[in-house]
VEXDREN-2710 file (C-alpha; in Angstrom, 1 decimal):
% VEXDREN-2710
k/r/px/py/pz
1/UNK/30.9/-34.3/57.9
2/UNK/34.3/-34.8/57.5
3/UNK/36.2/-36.6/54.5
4/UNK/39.2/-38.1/53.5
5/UNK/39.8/-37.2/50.2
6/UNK/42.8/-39.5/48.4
7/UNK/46.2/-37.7/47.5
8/UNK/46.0/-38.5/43.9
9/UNK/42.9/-37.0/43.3
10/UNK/43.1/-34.1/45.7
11/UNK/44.5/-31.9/43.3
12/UNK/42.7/-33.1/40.6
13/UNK/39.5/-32.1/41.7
14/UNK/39.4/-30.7/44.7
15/UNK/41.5/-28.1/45.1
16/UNK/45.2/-27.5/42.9
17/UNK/47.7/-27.6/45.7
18/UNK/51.0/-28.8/43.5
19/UNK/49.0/-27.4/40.1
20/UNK/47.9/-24.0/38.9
21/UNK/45.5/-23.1/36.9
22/UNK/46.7/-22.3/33.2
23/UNK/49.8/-24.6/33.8
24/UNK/50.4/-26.4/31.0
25/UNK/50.0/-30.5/31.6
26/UNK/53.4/-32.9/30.7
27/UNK/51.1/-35.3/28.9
28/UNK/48.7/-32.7/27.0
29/UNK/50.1/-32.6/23.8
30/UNK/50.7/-29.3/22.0
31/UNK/48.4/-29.0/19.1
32/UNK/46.9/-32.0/20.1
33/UNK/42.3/-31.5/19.6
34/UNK/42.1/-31.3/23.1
35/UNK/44.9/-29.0/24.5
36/UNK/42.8/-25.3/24.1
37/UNK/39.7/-27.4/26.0
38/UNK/41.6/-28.5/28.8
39/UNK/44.0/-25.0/29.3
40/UNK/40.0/-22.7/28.9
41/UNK/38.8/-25.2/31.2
42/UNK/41.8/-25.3/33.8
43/UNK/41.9/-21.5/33.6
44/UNK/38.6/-20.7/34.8
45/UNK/39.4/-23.3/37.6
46/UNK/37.4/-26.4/36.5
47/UNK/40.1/-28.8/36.1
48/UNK/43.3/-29.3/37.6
49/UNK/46.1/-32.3/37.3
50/UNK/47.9/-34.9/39.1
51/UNK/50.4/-33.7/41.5
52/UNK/53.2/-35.1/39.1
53/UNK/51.9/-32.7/36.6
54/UNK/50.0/-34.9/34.7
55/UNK/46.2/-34.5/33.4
56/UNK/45.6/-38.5/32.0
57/UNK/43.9/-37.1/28.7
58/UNK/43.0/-40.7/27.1
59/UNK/41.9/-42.4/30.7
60/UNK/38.3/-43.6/31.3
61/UNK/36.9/-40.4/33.7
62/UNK/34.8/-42.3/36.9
63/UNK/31.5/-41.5/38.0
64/UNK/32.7/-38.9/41.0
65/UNK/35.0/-37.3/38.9
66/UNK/32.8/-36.1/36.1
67/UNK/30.0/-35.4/38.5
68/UNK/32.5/-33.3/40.2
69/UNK/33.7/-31.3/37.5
70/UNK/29.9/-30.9/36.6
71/UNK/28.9/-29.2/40.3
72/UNK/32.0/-27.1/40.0
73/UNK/30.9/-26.0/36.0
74/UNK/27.0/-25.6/38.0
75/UNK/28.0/-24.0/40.8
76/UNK/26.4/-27.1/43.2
77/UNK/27.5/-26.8/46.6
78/UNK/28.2/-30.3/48.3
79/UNK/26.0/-32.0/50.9
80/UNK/26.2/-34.2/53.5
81/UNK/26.7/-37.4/52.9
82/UNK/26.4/-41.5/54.2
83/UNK/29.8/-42.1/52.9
84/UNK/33.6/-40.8/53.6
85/UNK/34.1/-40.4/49.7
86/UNK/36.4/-37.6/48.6
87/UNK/34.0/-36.7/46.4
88/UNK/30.2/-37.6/48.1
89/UNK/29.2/-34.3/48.7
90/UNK/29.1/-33.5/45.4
91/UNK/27.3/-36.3/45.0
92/UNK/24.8/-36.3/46.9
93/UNK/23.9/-32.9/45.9
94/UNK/23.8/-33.9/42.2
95/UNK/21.4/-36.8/43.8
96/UNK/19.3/-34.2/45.5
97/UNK/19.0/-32.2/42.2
98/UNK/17.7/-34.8/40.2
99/UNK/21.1/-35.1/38.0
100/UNK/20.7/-39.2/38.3
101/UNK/18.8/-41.5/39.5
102/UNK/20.1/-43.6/42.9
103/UNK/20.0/-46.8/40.8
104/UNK/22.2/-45.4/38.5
105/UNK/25.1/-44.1/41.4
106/UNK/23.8/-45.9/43.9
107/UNK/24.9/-43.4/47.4
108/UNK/26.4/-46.7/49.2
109/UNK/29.3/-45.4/46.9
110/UNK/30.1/-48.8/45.0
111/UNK/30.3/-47.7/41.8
112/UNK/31.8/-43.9/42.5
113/UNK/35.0/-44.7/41.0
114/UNK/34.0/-47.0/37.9
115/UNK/34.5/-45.0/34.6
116/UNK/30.9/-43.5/33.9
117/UNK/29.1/-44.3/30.9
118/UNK/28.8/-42.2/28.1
119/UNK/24.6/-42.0/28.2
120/UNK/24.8/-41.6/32.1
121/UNK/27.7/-39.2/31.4
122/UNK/25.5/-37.2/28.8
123/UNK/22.2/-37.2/31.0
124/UNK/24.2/-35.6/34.0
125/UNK/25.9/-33.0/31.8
126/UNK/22.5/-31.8/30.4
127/UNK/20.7/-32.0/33.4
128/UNK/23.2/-29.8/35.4
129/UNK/24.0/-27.2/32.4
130/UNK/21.3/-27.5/30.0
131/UNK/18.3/-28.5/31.6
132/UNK/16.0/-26.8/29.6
133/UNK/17.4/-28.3/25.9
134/UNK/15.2/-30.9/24.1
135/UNK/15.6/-32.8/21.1
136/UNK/13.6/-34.0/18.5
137/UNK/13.0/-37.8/18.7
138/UNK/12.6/-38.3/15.0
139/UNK/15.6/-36.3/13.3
140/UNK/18.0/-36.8/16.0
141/UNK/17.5/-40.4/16.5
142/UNK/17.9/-40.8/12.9
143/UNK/21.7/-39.1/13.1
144/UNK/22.7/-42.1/16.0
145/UNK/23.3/-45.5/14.2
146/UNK/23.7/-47.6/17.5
147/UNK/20.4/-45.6/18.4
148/UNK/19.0/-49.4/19.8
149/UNK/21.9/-49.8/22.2
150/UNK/20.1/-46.9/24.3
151/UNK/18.6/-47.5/27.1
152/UNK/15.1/-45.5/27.4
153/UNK/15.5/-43.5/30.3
154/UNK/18.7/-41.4/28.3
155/UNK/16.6/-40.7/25.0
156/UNK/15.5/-37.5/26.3
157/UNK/19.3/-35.9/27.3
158/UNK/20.9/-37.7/24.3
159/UNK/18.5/-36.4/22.0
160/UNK/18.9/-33.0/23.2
161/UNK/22.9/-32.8/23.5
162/UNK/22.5/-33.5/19.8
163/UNK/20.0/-31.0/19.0
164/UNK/21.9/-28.3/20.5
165/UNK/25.7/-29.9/19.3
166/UNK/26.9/-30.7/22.4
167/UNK/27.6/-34.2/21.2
168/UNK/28.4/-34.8/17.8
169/UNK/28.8/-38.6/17.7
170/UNK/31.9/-40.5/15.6
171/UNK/32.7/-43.3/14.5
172/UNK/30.3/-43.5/11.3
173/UNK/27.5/-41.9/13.5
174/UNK/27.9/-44.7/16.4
175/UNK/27.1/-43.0/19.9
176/UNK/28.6/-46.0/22.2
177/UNK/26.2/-45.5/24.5
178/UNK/27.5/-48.3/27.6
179/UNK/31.2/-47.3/26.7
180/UNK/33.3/-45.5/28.9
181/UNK/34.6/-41.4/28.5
182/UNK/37.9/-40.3/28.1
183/UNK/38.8/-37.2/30.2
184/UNK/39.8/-35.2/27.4
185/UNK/36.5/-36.4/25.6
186/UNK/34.6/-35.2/28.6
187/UNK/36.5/-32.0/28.7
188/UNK/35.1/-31.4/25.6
189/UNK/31.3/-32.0/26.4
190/UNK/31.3/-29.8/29.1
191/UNK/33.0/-27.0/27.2
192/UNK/30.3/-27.2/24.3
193/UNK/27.7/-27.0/26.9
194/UNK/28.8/-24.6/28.8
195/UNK/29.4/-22.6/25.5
196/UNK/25.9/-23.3/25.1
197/UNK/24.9/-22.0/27.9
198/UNK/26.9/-19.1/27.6
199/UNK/26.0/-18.1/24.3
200/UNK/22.2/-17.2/25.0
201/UNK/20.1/-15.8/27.2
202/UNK/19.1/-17.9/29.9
203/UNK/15.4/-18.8/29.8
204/UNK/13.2/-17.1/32.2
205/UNK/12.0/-19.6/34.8
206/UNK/7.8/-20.5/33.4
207/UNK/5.5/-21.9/35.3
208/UNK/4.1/-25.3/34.3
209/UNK/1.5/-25.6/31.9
210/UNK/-1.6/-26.2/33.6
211/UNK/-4.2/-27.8/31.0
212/UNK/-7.7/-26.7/31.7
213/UNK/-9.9/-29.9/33.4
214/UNK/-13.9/-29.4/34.2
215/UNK/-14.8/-27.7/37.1
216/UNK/-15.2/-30.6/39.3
217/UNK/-13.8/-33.8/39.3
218/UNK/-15.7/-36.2/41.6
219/UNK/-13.9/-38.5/44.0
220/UNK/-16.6/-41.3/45.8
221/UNK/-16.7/-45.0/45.6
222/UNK/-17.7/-47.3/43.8
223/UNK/-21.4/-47.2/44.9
224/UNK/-21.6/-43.5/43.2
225/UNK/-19.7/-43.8/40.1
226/UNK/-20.1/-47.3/39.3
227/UNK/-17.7/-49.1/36.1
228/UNK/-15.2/-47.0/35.2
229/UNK/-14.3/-46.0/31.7
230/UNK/-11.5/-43.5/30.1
231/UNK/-12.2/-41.1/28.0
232/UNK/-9.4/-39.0/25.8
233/UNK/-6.5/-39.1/28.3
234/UNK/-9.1/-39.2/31.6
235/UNK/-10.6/-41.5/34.2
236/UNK/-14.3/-41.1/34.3
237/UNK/-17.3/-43.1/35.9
238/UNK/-20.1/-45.0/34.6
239/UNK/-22.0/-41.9/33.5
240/UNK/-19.0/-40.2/31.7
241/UNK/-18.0/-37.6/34.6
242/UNK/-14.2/-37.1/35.1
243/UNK/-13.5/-38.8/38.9
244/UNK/-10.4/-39.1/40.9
245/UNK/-8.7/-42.6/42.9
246/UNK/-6.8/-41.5/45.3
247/UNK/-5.4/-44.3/48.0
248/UNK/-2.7/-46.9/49.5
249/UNK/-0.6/-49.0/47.7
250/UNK/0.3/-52.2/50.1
251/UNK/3.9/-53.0/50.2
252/UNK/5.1/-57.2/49.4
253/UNK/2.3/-59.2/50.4
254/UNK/4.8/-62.2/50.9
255/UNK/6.8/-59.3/53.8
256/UNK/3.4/-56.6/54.7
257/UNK/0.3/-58.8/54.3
258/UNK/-0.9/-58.1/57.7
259/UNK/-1.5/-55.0/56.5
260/UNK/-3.4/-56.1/53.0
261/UNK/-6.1/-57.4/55.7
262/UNK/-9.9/-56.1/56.5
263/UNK/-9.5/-53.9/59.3
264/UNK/-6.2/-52.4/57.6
265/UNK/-7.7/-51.8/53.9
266/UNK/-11.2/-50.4/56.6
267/UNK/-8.6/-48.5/58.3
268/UNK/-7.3/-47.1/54.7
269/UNK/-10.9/-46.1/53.4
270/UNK/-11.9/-44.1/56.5
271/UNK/-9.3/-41.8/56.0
272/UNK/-10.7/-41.0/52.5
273/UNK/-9.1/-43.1/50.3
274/UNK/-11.1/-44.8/47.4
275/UNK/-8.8/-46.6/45.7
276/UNK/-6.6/-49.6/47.3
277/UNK/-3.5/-51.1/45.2
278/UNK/-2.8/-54.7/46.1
279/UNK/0.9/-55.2/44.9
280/UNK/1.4/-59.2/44.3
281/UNK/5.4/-59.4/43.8
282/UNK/6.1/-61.8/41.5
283/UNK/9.5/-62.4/42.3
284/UNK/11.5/-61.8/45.5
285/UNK/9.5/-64.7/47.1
286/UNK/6.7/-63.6/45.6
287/UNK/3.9/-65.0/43.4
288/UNK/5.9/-67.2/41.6
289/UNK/7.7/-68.6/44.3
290/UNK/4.3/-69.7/46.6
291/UNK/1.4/-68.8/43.8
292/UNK/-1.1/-70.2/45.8
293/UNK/-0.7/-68.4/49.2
294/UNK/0.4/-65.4/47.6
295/UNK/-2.9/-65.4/44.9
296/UNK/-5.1/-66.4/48.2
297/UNK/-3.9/-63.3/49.7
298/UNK/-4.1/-61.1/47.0
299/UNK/-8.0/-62.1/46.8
300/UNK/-8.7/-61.3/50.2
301/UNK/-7.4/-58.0/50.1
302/UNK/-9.0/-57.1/46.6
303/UNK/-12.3/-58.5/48.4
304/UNK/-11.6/-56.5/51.5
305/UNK/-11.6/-53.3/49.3
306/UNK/-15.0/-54.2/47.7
307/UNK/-16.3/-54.6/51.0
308/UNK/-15.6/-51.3/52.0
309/UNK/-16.9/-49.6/48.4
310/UNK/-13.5/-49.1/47.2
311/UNK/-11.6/-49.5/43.7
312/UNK/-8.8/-51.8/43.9
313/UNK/-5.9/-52.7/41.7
314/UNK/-4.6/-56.0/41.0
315/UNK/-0.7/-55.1/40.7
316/UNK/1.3/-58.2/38.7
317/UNK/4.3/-56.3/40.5
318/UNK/7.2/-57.4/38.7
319/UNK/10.5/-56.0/40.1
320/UNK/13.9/-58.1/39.8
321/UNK/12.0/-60.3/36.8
322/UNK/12.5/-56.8/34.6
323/UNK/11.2/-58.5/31.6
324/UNK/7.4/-58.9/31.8
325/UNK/7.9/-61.4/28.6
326/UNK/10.1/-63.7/31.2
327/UNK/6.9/-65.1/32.6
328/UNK/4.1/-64.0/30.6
329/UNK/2.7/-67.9/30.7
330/UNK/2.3/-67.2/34.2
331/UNK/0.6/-64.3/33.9
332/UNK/-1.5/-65.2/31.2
333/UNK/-2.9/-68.1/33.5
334/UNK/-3.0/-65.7/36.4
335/UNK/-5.3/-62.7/34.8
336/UNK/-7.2/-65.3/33.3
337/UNK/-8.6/-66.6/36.7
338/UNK/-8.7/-63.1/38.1
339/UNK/-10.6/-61.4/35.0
340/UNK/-13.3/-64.4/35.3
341/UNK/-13.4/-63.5/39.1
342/UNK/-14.2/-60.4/39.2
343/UNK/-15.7/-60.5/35.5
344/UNK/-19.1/-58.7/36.6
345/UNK/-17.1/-56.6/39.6
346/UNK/-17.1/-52.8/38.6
347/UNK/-14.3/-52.6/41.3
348/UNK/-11.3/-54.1/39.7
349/UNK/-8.7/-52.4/37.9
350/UNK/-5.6/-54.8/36.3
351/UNK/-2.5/-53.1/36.6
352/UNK/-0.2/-56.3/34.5
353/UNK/3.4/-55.1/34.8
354/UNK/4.6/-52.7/37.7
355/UNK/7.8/-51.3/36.4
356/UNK/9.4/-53.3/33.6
357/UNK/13.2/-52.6/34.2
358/UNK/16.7/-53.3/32.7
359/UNK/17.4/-54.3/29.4
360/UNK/14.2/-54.3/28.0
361/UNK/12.1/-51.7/25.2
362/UNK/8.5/-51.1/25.0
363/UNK/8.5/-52.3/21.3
364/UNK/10.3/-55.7/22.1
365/UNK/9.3/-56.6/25.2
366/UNK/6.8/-54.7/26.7
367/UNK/3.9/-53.4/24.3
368/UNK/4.0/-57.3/22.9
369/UNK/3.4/-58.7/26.8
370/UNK/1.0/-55.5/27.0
371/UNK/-1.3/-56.5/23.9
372/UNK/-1.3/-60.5/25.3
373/UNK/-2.2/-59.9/28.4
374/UNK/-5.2/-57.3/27.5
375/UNK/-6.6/-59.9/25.2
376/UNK/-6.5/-62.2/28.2
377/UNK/-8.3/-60.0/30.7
378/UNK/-10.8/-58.7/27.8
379/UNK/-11.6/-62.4/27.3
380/UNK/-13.4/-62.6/30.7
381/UNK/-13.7/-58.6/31.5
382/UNK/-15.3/-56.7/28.7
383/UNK/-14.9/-53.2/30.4
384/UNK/-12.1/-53.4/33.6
385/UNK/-9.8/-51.2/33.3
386/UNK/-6.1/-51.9/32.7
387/UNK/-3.2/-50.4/33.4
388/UNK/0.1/-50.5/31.8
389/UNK/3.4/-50.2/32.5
390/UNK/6.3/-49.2/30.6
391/UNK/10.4/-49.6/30.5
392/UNK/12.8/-47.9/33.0
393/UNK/10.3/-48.6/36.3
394/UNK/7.4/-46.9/34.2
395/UNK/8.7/-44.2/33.3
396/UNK/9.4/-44.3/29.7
397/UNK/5.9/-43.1/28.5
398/UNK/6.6/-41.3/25.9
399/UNK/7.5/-44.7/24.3
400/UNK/4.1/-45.7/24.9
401/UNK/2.5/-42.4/23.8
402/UNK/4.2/-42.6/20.0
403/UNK/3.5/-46.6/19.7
404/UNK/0.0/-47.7/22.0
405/UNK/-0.9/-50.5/22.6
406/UNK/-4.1/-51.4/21.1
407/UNK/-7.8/-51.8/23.3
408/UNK/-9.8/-49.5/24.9
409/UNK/-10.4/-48.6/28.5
410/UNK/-6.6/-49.2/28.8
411/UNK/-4.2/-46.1/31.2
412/UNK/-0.7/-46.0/31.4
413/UNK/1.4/-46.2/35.1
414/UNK/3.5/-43.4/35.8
415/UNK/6.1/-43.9/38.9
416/UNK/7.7/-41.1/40.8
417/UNK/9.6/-40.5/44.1
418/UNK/9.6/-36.8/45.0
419/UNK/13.3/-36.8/46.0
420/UNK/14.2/-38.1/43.1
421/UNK/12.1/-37.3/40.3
422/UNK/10.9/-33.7/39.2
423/UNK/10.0/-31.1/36.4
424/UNK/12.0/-33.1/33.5
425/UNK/9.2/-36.0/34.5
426/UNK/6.5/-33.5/35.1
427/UNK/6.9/-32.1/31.7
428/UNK/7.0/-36.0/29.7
429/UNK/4.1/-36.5/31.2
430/UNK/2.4/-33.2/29.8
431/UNK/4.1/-34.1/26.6
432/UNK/2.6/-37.8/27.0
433/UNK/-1.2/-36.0/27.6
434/UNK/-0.7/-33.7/24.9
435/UNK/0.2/-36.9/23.0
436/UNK/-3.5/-38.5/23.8
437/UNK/-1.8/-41.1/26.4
438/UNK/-4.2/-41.6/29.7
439/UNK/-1.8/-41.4/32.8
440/UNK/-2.7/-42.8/36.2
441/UNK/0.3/-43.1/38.7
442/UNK/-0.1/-46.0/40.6
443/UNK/2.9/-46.0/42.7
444/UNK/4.7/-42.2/44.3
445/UNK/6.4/-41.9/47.5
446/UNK/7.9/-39.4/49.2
447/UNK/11.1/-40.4/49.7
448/UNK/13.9/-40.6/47.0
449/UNK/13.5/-43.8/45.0
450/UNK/14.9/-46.2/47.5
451/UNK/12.6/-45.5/50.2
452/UNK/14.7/-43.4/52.2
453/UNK/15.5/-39.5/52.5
454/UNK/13.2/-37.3/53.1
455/UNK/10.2/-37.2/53.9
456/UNK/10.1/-34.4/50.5
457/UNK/7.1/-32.2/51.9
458/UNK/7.6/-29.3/49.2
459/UNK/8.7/-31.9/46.6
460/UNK/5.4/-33.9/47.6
461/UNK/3.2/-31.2/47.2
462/UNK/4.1/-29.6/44.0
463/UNK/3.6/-33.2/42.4
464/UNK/0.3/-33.7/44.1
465/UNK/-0.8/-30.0/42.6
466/UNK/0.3/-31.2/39.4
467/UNK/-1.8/-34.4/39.6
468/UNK/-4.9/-32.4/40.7
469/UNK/-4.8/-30.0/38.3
470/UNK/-4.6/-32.9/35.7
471/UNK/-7.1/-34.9/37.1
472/UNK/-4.8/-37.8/37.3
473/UNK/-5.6/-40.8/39.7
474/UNK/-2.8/-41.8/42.4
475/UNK/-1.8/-44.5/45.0
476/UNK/1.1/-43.9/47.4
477/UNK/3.8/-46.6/48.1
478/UNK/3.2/-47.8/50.7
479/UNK/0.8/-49.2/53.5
480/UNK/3.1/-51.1/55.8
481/UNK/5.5/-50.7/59.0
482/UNK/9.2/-50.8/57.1
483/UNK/11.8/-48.4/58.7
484/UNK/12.1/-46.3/55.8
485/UNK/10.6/-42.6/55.4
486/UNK/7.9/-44.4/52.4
487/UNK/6.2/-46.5/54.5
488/UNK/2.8/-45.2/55.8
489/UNK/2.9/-46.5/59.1
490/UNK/5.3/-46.7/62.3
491/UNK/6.9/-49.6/63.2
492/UNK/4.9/-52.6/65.0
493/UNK/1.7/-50.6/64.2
494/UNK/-1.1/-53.1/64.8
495/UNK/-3.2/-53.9/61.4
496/UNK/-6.2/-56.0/63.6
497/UNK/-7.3/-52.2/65.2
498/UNK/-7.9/-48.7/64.1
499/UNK/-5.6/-46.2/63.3
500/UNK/-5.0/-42.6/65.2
501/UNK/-2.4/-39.7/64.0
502/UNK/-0.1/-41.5/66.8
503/UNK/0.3/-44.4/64.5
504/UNK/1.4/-42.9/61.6
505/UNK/4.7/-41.7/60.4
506/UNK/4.9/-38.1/58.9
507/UNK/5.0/-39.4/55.5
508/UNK/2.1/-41.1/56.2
509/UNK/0.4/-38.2/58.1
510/UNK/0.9/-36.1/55.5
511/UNK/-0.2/-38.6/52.7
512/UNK/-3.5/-39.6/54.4
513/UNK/-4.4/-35.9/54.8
514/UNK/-4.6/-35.7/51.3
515/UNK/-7.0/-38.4/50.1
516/UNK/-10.4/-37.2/51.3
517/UNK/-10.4/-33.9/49.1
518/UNK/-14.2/-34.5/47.3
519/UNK/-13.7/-31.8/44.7
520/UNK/-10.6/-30.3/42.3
521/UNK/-11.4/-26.4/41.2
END
């Protein structure tokens, strides 16, 4: 592809046409604390100035630039890209390797030339040069006194750039999390870490732990294993074997109901699956828009899997309402009804907030909603299980592992997309096991986070070997006929008829080939 990269940053960083390296910049000041940073960096070929001459120490640095400087510092060879950004091959390879998510910089480009924030300047940073760095939660937190003002998802790479020095935080201890970075300051992160990285040997690559699990682990309906239960950090039936869901997620019944419907979910459980997930947006037109046509539907689909022997999973599937606390009367009144529905139904399984998002913590917002909601359900369902999610589209589990909420037969959601998520998730969840926290991923696809890309075969199967040799229970998003590389099915796909390999797209091919596996070694 080719791309027009503007004159003013062209020789900034893409290639030093009117500046060489080890020139000295007009506005770096001798003596000043960041002149020997920027001439070590510009001299091994990392940075280079304005074609005036200039470096702009004390500007805000934008997303692309500091995620270009970090694939030059990591070696990351640019991409193709869906945008004409000077700088979108870089960052789309930074995409591909897990450095952020797509929310963050989204690949339309919008945001590319915004100054970066400081926690989403920190996570890239360690991600590309010090992946393998962690930081204790309970001395390190302790050293940031604006600790609060980060937002879940950068714990970990904060953490561990203090841990290993490469930040050192100011101001009294304040981190400034949502602030901006100067150039000069981000000069200096990068040459701590790549000091860092430098001054040791690099770790030799490990395979991931793989805890043992009993020698089988039964799959089956509901007819063979009867009311679930969890035991320690595993699913298990009626008679305290471990067992294994494995299934569909539907996508927005107010968009994809047609496919939430008899044939569709019979469909679904012939080609193995035993475990249907019946996500009931709440906003975007959802739920709370039309309760009553949206709850009817929900009902017959969750009947429609009982039918056909199958769990199912009532998904309150909150989305742009991020706060679960922002309509937790509602939900209250809903899993209420649904608990005394299916009170005596060994079937149902409550999953009561899908992927609480933006500014919210498990503490304030989501383990409270948690703990009123599973007194609800408990009032009317002694034993279902429930599910819970937690902040930053469940994946902030460790939150939950150091601070549960309190009940029993209660799991915790893990969500992953296999082009954008990887080992750093892989290895929270372990830490979240090892931690006594029951994990069940009710929503993976195999696309990048947004549906598209892909479809991630290799990606796909190492986090599908990973499940299995964990034992841990999974739905794929989703059953429906969306053009994007997640949906199951191809477009116009009828949902009133049977299904044949013709009908499905390869993410689905490849998803429905793995649900009928009876036994994990």
């Amino acid at each position: 592809m080719k791309r027009r990269i503007p004159l003013l940053v062209f020789a900034l960083l893409c290639g030093a046409l009117l500046t060489l390296p080890g020139r000295a910049f007009s506005d770096v000041a001798g003596g000043s604390w960041y002149e020997g940073v920027v001439a070590r960096m510009t001299e091994q070929g990392l940075l280079r100035g304005y074609p005036n001459g200039s470096f702009g120490p004390e500007d805000p640095i934008t997303a692309s630039q500091f995620v270009a400087v970090a694939a030059r510092c990591a070696c990351l060879e640019p991409v193709e890209s869906q945008t004409d950004h000077w700088a979108a091959g870089e960052l789309a390879a930074a995409l591909k390797a897990g450095w952020y998510d797509w929310d963050e910089l989204p690949p339309t480009g919008e945001s590319y030339d915004s100054p970066i924030s400081r926690q989403l300047a920190v996570k890239i940073l360690m991600r590309a040069l010090l992946p393998e760095e962690r930081g204790d939660y309970t001395t390190q937190s302790a050293r940031i006194r604006d600790f609060s003002c980060l937002e879940g998802r950068y714990y970990e790479p904060v953490l561990a750039a203090y841990q290993c020095g490469v930040v050192q935080g100011g101001d009294a201890g304040a981190f400034h999390p949502r602030d901006s970075l100067s150039r000069a300051e981000a000069c200096a992160l990068f040459f701590r870490a790549l000091e860092r990285r430098e001054g040791r040997e690099p770790p030799a690559e490990q395979p991931e732990e793989q805890p043992s699990q009993p020698t089988v682990v039964r799959a089956g309906g509901v007819s063979e294993n009867g009311w679930l239960q969890v035991k320690g950090t595993g699913l298990c039936n009626e008679t305290g074997e471990p067992v294994v869901l494995r299934g569909m997620s539907t996508h927005g019944l107010q968009w994809y109901g047609q496919y939430a419907n008899a044939r569709s979910v019979q469909n679904t459980a012939e080609y193995g699956a035993n475990v249907f997930r019946v996500a009931m947006y709440t906003g975007e037109g959802g739920y709370l828009s039309q309760s009553e046509a949206i709850g009817r539907k929900a009902y017959e689909a969750v009947d429609a899997a009982i039918e056909n022997d199958m769990y199912v999973i009532l998904d309150w599937h909150i989305l742009s309402d991020g706060d679960p606390m922002s309509h937790v009367l509602e939900a209250e009144t809903f899993f209420a009804q649904a608990a005394e529905r299916y009170a005596d139904v060994p079937n149902v399984l409550y999953e009561i907030c899908n992927e609480p998002n933006g500014n919210v913590t498990w503490s304030g917002n989501v383990k409270p909603y948690a703990q009123r909601i599973v007194s609800v359900i408990r009032e009317k369902s002694p034993k279902g299980v429930i599910l819970i999610g937690s902040p930053t589209w469940s994946q902030d589990i460790h939150l939950a592992a150091a601070d549960p909420v309190e009940g029993e037969n209660l799991m915790y959601t893990l969500h992953f997309y296999a082009g954008t998520h990887g080992k750093d998730l892989r290895d929270r969840m372990d830490r979240a096991l090892s931690d006594g926290l029951p994990l069940f991923v009710s929503e993976w696809g195999t696309s990048r986070a947004d549906g598209s890309g892909g479809v991630f075969f290799e990606e796909s199967e190492r986090w599908l070997e990973f499940l299995d040799q964990r034992g841990i229970s999974w739905c794929n998003w989703s059953l429906c006929d969306k053009n994007e590389t997640s949906a199951a099915l191809k477009p116009g796909t009828s949902p009133e008829r049977g299904w044949t390999e013709e009908d499905l797209t390869e993410s689905g091919r490849f998803v429905f080939s793995q649900m009928s596996i009876e036994a994990i070694p």
